[in-house]
DSSP file (Angstrom, degrees, kcal/mol; ACC not computed):
  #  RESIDUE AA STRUCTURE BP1 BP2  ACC     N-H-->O    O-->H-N    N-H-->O    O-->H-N    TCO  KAPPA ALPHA  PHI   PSI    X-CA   Y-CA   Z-CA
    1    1 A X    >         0   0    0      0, 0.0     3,-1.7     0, 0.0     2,-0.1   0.000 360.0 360.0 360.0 139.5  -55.1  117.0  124.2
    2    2 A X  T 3   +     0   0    0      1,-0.3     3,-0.1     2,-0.0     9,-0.0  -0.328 360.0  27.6 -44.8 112.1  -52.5  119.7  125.1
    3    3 A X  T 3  S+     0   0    0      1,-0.3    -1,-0.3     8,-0.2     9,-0.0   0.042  94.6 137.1 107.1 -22.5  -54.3  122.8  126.9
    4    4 A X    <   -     0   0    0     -3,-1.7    -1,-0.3     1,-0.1     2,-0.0  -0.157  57.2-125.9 -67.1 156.2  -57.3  120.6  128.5
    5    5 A X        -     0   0    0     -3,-0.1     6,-0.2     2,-0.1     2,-0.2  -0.288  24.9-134.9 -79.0-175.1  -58.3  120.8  131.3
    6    6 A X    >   -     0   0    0      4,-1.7     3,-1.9     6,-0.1     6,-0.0  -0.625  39.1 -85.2-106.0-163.7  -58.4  117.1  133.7
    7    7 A X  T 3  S+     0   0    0      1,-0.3    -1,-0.1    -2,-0.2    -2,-0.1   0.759 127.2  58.1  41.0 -92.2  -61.2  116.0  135.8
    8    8 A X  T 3  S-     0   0    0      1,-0.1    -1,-0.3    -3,-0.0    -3,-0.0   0.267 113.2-113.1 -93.3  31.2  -60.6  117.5  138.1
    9    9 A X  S <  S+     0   0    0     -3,-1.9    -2,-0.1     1,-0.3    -1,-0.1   0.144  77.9 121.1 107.7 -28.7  -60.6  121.2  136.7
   10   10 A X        -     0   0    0     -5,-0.1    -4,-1.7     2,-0.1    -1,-0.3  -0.160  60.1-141.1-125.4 136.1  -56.3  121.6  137.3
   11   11 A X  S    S+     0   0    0     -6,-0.2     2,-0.3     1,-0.1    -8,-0.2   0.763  94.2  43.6 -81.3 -28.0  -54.2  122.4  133.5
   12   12 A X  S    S-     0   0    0     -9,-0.0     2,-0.3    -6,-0.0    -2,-0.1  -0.905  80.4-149.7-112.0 131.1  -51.6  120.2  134.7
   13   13 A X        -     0   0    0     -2,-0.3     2,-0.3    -3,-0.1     0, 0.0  -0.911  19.0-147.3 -97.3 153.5  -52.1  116.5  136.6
   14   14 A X        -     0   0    0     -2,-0.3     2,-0.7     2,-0.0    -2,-0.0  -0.967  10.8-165.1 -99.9 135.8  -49.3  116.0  138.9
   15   15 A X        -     0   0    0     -2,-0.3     5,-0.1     3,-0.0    -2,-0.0  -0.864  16.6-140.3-108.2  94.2  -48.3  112.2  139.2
   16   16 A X    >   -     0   0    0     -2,-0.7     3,-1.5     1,-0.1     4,-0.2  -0.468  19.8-119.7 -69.7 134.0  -46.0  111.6  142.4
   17   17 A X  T 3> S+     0   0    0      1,-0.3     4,-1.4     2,-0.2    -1,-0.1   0.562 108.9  61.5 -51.9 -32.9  -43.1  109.2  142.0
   18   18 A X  T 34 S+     0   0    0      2,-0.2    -1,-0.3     1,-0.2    -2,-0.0   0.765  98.9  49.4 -53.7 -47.4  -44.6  107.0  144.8
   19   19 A X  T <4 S+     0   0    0     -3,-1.5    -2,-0.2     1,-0.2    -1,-0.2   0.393 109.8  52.6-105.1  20.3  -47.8  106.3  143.2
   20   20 A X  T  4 S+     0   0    0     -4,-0.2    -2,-0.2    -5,-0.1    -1,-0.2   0.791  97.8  79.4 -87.6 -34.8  -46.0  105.2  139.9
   21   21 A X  S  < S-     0   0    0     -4,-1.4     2,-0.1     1,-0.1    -3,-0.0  -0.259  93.7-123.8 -72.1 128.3  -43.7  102.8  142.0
   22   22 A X        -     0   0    0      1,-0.1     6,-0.1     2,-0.1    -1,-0.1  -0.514  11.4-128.2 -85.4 176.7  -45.6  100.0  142.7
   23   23 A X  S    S+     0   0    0      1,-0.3    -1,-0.1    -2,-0.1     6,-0.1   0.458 114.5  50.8-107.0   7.8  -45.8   99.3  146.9
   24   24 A X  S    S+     0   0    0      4,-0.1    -1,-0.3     5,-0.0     5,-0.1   0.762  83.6 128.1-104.6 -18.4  -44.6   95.3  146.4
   25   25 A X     >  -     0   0    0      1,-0.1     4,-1.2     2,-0.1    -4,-0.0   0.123  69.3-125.7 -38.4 122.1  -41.2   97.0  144.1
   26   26 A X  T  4 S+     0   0    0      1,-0.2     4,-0.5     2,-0.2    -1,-0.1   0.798 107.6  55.6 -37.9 -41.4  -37.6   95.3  145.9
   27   27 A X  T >> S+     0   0    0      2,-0.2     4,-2.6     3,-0.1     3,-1.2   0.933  94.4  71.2 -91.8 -26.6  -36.0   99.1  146.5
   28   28 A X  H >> S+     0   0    0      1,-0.2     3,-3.8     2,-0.2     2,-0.9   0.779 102.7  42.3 -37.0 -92.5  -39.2  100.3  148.6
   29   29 A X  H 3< S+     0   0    0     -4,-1.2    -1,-0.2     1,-0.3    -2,-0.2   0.456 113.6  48.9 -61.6   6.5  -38.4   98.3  151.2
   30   30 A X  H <4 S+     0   0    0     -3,-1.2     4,-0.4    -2,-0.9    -1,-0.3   0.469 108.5  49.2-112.5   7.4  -34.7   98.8  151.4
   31   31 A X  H << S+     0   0    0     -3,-3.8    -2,-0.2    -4,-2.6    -3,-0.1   0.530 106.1  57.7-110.8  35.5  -34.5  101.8  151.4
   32   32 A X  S  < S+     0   0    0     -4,-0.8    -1,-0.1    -5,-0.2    -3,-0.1   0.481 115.3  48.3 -91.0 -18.4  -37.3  102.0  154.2
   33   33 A X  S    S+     0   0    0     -5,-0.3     2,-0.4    -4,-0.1    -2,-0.1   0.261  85.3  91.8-122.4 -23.8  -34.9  100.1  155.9
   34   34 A X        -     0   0    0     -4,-0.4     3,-0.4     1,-0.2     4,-0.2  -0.787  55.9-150.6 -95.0 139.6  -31.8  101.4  155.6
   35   35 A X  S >  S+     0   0    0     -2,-0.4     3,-2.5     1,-0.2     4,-0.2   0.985  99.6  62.4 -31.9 -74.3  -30.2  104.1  158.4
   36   36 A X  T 3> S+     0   0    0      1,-0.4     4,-1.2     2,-0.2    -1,-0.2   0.346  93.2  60.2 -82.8 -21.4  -28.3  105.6  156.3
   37   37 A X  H 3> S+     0   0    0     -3,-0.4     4,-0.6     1,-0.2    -1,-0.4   0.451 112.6  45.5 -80.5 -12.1  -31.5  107.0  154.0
   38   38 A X  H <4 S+     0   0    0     -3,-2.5     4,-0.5    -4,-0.2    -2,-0.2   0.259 101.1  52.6-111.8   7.4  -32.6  108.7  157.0
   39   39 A X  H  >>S+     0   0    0     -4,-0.2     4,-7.5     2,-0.1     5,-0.6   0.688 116.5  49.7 -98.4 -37.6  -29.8  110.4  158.5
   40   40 A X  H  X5S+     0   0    0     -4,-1.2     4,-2.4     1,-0.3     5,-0.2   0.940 104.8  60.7 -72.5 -23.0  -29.5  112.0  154.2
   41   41 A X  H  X5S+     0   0    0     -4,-0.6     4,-2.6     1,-0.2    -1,-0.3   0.976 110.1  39.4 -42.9 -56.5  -33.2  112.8  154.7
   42   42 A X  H  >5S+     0   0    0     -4,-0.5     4,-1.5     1,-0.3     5,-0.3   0.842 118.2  46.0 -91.1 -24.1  -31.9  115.0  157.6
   43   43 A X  H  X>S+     0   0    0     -4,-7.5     4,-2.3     2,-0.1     5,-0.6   0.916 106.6  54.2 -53.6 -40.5  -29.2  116.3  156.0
   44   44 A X  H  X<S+     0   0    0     -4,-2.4     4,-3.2    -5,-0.6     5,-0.3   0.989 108.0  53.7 -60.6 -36.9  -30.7  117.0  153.0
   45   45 A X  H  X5S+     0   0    0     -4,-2.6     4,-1.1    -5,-0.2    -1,-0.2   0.951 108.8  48.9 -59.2 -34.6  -33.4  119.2  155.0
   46   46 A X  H >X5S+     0   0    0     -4,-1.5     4,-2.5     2,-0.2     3,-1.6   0.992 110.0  49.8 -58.4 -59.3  -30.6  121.2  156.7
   47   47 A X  H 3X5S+     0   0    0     -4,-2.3     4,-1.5     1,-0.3    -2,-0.2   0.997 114.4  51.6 -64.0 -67.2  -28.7  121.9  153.1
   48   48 A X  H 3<<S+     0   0    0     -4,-3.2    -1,-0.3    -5,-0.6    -2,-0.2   0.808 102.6  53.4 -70.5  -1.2  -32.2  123.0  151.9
   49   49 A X  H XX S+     0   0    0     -3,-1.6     4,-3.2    -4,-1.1     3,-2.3   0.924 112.2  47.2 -68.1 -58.4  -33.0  125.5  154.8
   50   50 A X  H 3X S+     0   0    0     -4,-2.5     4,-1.0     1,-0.3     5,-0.1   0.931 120.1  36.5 -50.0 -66.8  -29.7  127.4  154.1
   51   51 A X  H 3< S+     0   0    0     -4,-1.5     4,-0.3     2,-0.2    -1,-0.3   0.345 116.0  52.8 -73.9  14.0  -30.2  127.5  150.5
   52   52 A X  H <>>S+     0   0    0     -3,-2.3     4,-2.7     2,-0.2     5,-0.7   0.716 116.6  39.4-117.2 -63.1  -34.0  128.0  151.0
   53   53 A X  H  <5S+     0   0    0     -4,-3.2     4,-0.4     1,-0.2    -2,-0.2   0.660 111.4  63.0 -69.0   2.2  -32.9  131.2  153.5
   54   54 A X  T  X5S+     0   0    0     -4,-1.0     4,-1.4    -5,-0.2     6,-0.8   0.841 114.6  34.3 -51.6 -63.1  -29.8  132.0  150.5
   55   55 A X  T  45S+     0   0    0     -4,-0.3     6,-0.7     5,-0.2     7,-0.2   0.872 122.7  44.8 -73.1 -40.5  -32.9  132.7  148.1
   56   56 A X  T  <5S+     0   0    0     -4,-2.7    -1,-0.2     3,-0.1    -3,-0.2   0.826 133.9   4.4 -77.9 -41.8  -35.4  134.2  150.4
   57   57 A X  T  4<S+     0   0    0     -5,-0.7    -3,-0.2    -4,-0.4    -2,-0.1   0.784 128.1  58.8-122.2 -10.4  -33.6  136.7  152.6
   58   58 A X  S  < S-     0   0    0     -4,-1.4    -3,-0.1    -5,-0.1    -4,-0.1   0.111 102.8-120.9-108.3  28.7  -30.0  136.6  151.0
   59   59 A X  S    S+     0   0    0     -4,-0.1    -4,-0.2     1,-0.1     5,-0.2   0.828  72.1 132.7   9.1  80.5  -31.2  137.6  147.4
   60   60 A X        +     0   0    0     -6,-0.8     3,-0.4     3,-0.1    -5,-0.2   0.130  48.9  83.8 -90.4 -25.0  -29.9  134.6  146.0
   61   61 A X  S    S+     0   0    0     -6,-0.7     2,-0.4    -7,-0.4    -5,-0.1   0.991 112.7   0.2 -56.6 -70.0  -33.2  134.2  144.1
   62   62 A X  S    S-     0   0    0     -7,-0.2    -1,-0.3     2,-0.0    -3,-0.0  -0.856  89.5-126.9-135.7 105.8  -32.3  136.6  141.1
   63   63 A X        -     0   0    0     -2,-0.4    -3,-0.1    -3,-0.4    -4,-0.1   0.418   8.1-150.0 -37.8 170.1  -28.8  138.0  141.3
   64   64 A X  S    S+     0   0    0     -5,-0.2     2,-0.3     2,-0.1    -1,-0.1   0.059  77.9  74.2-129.4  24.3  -28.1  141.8  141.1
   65   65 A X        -     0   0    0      2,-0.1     2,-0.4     3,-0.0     6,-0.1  -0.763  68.8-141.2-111.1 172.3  -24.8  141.1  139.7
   66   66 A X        +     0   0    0     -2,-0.3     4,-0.3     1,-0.0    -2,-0.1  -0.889  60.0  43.0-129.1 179.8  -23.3  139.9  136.5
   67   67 A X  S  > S-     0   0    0     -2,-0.4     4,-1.0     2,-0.1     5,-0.2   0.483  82.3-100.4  30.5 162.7  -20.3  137.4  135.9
   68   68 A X  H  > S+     0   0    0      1,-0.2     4,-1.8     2,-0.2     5,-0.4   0.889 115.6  63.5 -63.0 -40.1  -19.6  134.2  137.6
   69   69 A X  H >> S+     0   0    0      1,-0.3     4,-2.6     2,-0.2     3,-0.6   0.935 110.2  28.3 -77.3 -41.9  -17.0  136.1  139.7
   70   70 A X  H 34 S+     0   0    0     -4,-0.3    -1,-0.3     2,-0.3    -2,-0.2   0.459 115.3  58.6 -89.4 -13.0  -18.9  138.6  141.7
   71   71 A X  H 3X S+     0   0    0     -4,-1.0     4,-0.9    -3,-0.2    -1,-0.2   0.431 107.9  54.4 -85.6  -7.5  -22.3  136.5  141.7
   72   72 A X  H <X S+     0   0    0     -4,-1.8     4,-1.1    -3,-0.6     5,-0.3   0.747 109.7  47.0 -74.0 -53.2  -19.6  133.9  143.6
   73   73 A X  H  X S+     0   0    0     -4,-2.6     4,-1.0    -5,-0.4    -3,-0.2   0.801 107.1  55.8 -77.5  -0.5  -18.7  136.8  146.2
   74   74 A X  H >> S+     0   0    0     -5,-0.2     4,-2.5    -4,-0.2     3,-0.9   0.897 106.7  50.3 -89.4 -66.2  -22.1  137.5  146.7
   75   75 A X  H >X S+     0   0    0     -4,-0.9     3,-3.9     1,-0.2     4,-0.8   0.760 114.2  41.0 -32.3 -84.2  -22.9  133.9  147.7
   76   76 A X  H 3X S+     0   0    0     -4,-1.1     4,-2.5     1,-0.3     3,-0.3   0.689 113.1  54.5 -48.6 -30.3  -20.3  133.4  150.1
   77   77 A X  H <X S+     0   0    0     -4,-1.0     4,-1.6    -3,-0.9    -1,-0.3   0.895 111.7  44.2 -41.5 -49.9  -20.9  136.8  151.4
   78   78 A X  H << S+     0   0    0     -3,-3.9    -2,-0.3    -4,-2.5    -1,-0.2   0.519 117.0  48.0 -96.0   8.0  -24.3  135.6  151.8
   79   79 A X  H  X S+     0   0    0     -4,-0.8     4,-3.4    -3,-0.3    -2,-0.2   0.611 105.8  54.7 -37.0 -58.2  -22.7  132.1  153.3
   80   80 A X  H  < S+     0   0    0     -4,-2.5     4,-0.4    -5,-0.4    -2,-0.2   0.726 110.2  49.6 -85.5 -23.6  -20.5  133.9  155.6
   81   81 A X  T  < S+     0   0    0     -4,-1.6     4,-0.3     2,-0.2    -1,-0.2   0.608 112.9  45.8 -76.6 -17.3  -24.3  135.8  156.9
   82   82 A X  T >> S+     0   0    0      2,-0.1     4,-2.1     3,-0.1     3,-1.0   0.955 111.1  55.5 -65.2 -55.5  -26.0  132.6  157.4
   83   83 A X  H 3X S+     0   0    0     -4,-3.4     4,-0.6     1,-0.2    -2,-0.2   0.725 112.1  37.6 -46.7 -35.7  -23.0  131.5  159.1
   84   84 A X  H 3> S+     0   0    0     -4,-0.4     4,-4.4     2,-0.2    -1,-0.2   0.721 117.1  51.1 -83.3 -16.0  -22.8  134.5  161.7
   85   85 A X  H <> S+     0   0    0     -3,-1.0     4,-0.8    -4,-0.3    -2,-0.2   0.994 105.7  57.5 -74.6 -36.2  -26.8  134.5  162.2
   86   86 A X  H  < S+     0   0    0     -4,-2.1    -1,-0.2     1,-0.3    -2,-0.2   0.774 116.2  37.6 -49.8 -39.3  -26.3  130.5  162.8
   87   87 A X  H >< S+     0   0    0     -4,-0.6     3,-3.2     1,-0.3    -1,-0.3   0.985 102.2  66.5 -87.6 -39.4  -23.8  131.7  165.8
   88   88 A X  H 3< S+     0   0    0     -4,-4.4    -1,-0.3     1,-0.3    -2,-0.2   0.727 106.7  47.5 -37.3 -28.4  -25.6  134.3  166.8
   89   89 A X  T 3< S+     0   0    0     -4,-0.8    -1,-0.3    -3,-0.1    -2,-0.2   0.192  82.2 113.5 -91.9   6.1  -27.9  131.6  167.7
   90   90 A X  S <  S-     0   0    0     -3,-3.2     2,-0.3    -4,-0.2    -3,-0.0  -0.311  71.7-113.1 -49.0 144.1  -25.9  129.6  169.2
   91   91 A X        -     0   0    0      1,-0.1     2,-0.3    -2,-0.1    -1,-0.1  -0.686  46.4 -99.0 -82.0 154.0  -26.2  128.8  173.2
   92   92 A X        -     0   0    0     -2,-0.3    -1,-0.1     1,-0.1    -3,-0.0  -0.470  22.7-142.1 -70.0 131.2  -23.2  130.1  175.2
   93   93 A X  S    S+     0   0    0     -2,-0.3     2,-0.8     2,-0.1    -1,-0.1   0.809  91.4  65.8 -57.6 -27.2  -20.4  127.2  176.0
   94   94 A X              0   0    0      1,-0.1    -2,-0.1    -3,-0.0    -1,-0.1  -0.781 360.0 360.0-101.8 119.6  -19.8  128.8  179.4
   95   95 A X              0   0    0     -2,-0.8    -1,-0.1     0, 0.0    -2,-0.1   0.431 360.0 360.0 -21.5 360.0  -23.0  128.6  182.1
Protein backbone atom coordinates (compact mmCIF):
# COMPACT_ATOMS: atom_id res chain seq x y z
CA UNK A 1 0.00 0.00 0.00
CA UNK A 2 1.16 3.58 -0.83
CA UNK A 3 2.71 5.41 2.33
CA UNK A 4 3.92 1.93 4.10
CA UNK A 5 6.61 1.49 5.48
CA UNK A 6 8.99 -1.93 4.10
CA UNK A 7 10.72 -4.36 6.30
CA UNK A 8 13.10 -2.87 6.67
CA UNK A 9 11.63 0.52 8.24
CA UNK A 10 12.76 2.83 4.74
CA UNK A 11 9.25 4.72 2.93
CA UNK A 12 10.83 3.90 -0.26
CA UNK A 13 12.70 0.35 -1.37
CA UNK A 14 15.34 1.02 -3.78
CA UNK A 15 15.82 -1.83 -6.35
CA UNK A 16 19.30 -1.46 -8.30
CA UNK A 17 19.22 -2.28 -12.06
CA UNK A 18 21.81 -5.05 -11.37
CA UNK A 19 19.90 -7.08 -9.14
CA UNK A 20 16.86 -7.03 -11.66
CA UNK A 21 19.26 -8.22 -14.47
CA UNK A 22 19.66 -11.53 -14.08
CA UNK A 23 23.78 -12.52 -13.68
CA UNK A 24 23.52 -15.47 -16.76
CA UNK A 25 21.62 -12.22 -19.16
CA UNK A 26 23.88 -12.15 -22.88
CA UNK A 27 24.68 -8.12 -22.46
CA UNK A 28 26.34 -8.64 -18.79
CA UNK A 29 29.07 -10.17 -20.16
CA UNK A 30 29.77 -8.03 -23.15
CA UNK A 31 29.71 -5.28 -21.91
CA UNK A 32 32.14 -6.53 -19.06
CA UNK A 33 34.11 -7.24 -21.82
CA UNK A 34 34.27 -4.58 -23.95
CA UNK A 35 37.26 -1.64 -23.75
CA UNK A 36 35.36 0.71 -24.94
CA UNK A 37 32.68 0.52 -21.79
CA UNK A 38 35.48 1.36 -19.65
CA UNK A 39 37.31 4.09 -21.18
CA UNK A 40 33.09 5.86 -21.18
CA UNK A 41 33.10 4.79 -17.51
CA UNK A 42 36.13 7.25 -17.24
CA UNK A 43 34.92 9.70 -19.28
CA UNK A 44 31.69 9.82 -17.93
CA UNK A 45 33.36 10.38 -14.36
CA UNK A 46 35.37 13.33 -15.65
CA UNK A 47 32.01 15.09 -17.40
CA UNK A 48 30.40 14.47 -13.89
CA UNK A 49 33.13 16.11 -11.70
CA UNK A 50 32.85 19.35 -13.80
CA UNK A 51 29.19 19.47 -13.71
CA UNK A 52 29.18 18.14 -10.14
CA UNK A 53 31.82 21.26 -9.30
CA UNK A 54 29.29 23.57 -11.96
CA UNK A 55 26.44 22.91 -9.28
CA UNK A 56 28.43 22.94 -6.10
CA UNK A 57 30.85 25.89 -6.17
CA UNK A 58 29.67 27.53 -9.57
CA UNK A 59 25.95 28.11 -8.53
CA UNK A 60 24.71 26.11 -11.18
CA UNK A 61 22.43 24.35 -8.70
CA UNK A 62 19.54 27.04 -8.79
CA UNK A 63 20.26 29.88 -11.10
CA UNK A 64 20.09 33.60 -10.00
CA UNK A 65 19.14 34.54 -13.39
CA UNK A 66 16.15 34.38 -15.70
CA UNK A 67 15.94 33.64 -19.53
CA UNK A 68 17.76 31.05 -21.43
CA UNK A 69 20.21 33.77 -22.58
CA UNK A 70 21.86 34.96 -19.46
CA UNK A 71 21.48 31.58 -17.52
CA UNK A 72 23.68 30.41 -20.86
CA UNK A 73 26.37 33.22 -20.00
CA UNK A 74 26.47 32.28 -16.57
CA UNK A 75 27.36 28.66 -17.47
CA UNK A 76 30.11 29.34 -19.72
CA UNK A 77 31.29 31.97 -17.45
CA UNK A 78 31.20 29.28 -15.02
CA UNK A 79 32.98 26.87 -17.86
CA UNK A 80 35.45 29.35 -18.60
CA UNK A 81 36.30 29.24 -14.29
CA UNK A 82 36.55 25.53 -14.18
CA UNK A 83 38.62 25.93 -17.20
CA UNK A 84 41.28 28.43 -15.62
CA UNK A 85 41.26 26.58 -12.11
CA UNK A 86 41.88 23.28 -14.32
CA UNK A 87 45.16 25.29 -15.63
CA UNK A 88 45.95 26.75 -12.65
CA UNK A 89 46.59 23.22 -11.78
CA UNK A 90 48.35 22.24 -14.31
CA UNK A 91 52.28 21.17 -13.96
CA UNK A 92 54.60 23.66 -15.80
CA UNK A 93 55.78 22.39 -19.50
CA UNK A 94 59.21 23.87 -18.88
CA UNK A 95 61.46 22.05 -15.78
Amino acid sequence: MRGQLDPQGRMFSYFSPESRVPADHPLRSIKARQASYAVSQRKRKRVEEIFGWMKAFGGLRRTRFRGIARVQLHAHFVGAAYNLLRLSRLRPLTG
